[in-house]
C-alpha positions as CSV (number, residue, x, y, z in Angstrom):
1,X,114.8,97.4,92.7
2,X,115.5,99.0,96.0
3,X,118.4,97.4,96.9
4,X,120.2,99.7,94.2
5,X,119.2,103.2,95.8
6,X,122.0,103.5,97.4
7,X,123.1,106.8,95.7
8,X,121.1,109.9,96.5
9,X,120.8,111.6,93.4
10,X,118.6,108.8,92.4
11,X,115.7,110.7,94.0
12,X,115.5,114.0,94.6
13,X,112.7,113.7,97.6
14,X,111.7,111.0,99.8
15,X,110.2,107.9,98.0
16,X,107.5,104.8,99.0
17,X,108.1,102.5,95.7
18,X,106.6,98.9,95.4
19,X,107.4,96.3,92.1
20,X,107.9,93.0,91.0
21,X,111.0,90.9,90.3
22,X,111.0,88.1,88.4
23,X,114.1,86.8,89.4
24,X,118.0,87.9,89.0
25,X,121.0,88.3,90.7
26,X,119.5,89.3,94.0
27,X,117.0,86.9,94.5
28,X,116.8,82.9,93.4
29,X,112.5,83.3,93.0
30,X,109.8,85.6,91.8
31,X,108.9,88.6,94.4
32,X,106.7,91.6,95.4
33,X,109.2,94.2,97.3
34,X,108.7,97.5,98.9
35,X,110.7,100.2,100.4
36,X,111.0,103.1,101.1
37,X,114.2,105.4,100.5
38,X,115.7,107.0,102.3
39,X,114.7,104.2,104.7
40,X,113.4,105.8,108.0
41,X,115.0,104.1,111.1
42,X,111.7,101.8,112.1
43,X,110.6,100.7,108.8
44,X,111.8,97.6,108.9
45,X,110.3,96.4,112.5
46,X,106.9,97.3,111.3
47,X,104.2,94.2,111.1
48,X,103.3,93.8,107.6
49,X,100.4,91.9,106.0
50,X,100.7,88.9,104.5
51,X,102.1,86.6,107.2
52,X,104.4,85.4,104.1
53,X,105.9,89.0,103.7
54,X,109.2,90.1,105.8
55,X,111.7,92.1,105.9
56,X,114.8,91.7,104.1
57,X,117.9,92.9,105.7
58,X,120.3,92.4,102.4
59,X,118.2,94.4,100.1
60,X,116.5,96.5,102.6
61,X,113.1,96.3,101.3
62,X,110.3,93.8,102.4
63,X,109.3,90.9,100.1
64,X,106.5,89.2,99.4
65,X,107.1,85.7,97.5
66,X,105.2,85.5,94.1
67,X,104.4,81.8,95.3
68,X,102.6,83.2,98.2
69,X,100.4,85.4,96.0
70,X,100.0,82.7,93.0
71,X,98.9,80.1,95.7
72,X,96.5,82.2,98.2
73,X,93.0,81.6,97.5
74,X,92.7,85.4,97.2
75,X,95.6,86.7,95.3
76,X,94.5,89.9,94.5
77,X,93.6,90.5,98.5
78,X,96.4,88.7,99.1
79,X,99.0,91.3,97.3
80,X,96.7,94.0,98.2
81,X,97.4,93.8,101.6
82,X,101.0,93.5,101.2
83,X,101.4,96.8,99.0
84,X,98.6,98.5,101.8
85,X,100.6,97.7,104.8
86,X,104.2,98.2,103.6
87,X,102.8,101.8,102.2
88,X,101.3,102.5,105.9
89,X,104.6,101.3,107.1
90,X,106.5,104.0,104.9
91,X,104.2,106.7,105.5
92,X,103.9,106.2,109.2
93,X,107.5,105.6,110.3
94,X,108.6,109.3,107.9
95,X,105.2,110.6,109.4
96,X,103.6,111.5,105.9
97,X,100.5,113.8,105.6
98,X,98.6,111.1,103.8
99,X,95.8,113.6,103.7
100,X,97.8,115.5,101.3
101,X,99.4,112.4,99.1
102,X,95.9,110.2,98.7
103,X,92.7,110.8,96.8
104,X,89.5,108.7,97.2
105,X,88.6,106.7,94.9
106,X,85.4,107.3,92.8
């Protein structure tokens, strides 16, 4: 979970990673997170989709409630937009070549 990448010799470049917790120490309910590490100095003011996703300031990562996902009448659309927009959010506050990271889909 991001909230443990802390130490820099976790990665050796920069990083957009996205996951599922099912609960733990860290968090009392199911969630979607994202982040990106090292975290670039605007990624967490960046509108996201879902309305239900936000920014966390103690892990540093955004979350997206499982509850939010299990209850939309779209869930895959729903989580899909979530992943999307936290990924644009990493790859346009580090100014990524997306270009050069993303194939099209066949």
């Amino acid at each position: 979970m991001g909230s443990f990448c802390n130490d820099r010799s976790i990665f050796s470049h920069e990083v957009s990673s996205c996951g599922f917790w099912p609960e733990g120490e860290l968090v009392d309910r199911p969630i979607y997170y994202s982040y990106a590490y090292p975290e670039p100095p605007d990624f967490k003011d960046v509108d996201i989709q879902p309305s239900e996703g936000f920014y966390d300031l103690n892990m540093r990562e955004f979350i997206l409630p499982y509850d939010a996902v299990r209850n939309a009448s779209s869930p895959d659309k729903v989580l899909m937009d979530f992943l999307q927009s936290t990924y644009i959010a990493a790859t346009t506050t580090v100014k990524w070549d997306r270009s050069k990271l993303e194939r099209q889909l066949i």
